[in-house]
N, C-alpha and C positions, 0 to 999 in steps of 0.2 A: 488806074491800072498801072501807069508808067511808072507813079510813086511806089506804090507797091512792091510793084519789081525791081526797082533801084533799093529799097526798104530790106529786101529778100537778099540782094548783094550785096547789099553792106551788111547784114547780120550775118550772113554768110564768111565773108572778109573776116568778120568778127569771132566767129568760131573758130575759125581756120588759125586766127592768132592767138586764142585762148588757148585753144589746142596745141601751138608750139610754146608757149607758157606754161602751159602744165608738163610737159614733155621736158623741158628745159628745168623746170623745178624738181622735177622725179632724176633726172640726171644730174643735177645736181646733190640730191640727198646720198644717191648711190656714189658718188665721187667722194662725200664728205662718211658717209660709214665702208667705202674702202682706203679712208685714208685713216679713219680709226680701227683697222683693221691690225694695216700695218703697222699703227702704234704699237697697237696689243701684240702682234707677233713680235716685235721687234724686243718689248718686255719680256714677253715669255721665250723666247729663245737666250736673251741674258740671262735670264734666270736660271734655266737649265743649263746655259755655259758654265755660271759658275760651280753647281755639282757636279759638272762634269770634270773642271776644273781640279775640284775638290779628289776626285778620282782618282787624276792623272796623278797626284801632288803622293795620292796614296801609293801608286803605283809606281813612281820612283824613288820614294822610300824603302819599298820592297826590294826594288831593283839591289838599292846600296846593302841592303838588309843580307841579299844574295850571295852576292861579292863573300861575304866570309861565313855563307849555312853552311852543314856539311850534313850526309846523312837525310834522317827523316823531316829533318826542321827543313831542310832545305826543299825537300820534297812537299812538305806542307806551306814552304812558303809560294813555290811556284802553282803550285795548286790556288792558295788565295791568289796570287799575280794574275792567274789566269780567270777569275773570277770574276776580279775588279775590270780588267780588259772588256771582258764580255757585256759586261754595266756601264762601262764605258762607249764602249760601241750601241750599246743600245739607244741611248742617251741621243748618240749622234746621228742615228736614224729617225728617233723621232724630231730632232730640229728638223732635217730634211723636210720631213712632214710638214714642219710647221708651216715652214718658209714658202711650202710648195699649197698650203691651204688655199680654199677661195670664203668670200663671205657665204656659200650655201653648204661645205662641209666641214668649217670652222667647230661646229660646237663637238661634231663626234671625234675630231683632232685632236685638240685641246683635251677633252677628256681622257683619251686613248694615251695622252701625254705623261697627264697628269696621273694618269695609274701606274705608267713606266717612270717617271722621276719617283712615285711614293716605293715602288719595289725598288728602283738602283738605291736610291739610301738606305732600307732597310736591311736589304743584302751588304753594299760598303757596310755598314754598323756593325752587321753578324761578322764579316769577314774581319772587318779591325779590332771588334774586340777577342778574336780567337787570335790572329795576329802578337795581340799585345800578350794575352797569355801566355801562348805561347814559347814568345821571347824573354818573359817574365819567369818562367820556369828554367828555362834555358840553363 
């Protein structure tokens, strides 16, 4: 009976330490896919800086573009300026998002992202190639 009961407490002991081994191995997987988290956000917010980027680069082209429109060009160019702004700033919201994700609403982010990066290029595209037109008429 004594053996028993010492038999009881050490299996006991022994679940008690499996138990903080599994716990310690589950906290650890969670530490290593919130560090691949951050990988991936840290990729995908580059990513979108540099369209973003790409933006800005259009958007003080326009600026110089301004300097000398007169008239309806000028009207039309402030019109696309204010355009690219707008795609700009959106851009910069959803990094926000990104940055601010966790691992449980990472995947609806990221998509929500990636639908805002495919429309700002689409629109910059529409906008620079009316843009060039435009100026090409000019």
């Amino acid at each position: 009976m004594k053996n028993q009961k010492r038999i009881s407490q050490i299996m006991m002991v022994f679940a008690f330490l499996f138990s903080i081994a599994l716990v310690g191995c589950a906290g650890g997987q969670k530490k290593e896919a919130q560090r691949k988290l951050e990988e991936t956000k840290n990729q995908t917010v580059e990513n979108i800086n540099k369209i973003r980027d790409d933006i800005e680069s259009r958007i003080e082209y326009l600026d110089e573009e301004l300097d000398s429109a007169t008239g309806q060009v000028k009207e039309d160019l402030e019109a696309a300026r204010a355009e690219l702004s707008k795609q700009r700033d959106m851009l910069a919201s959803e990094i926000e998002k990104l940055k601010e994700a966790s691992l449980e609403n990472w995947n609806d982010v990221v998509k929500k992202a990636s639908e805002a990066t495919t429309k700002a290029r689409e629109k910059t595209n529409e906008v620079s190639k009316k843009v060039r037109e435009m100026l090409d008429n000019e």
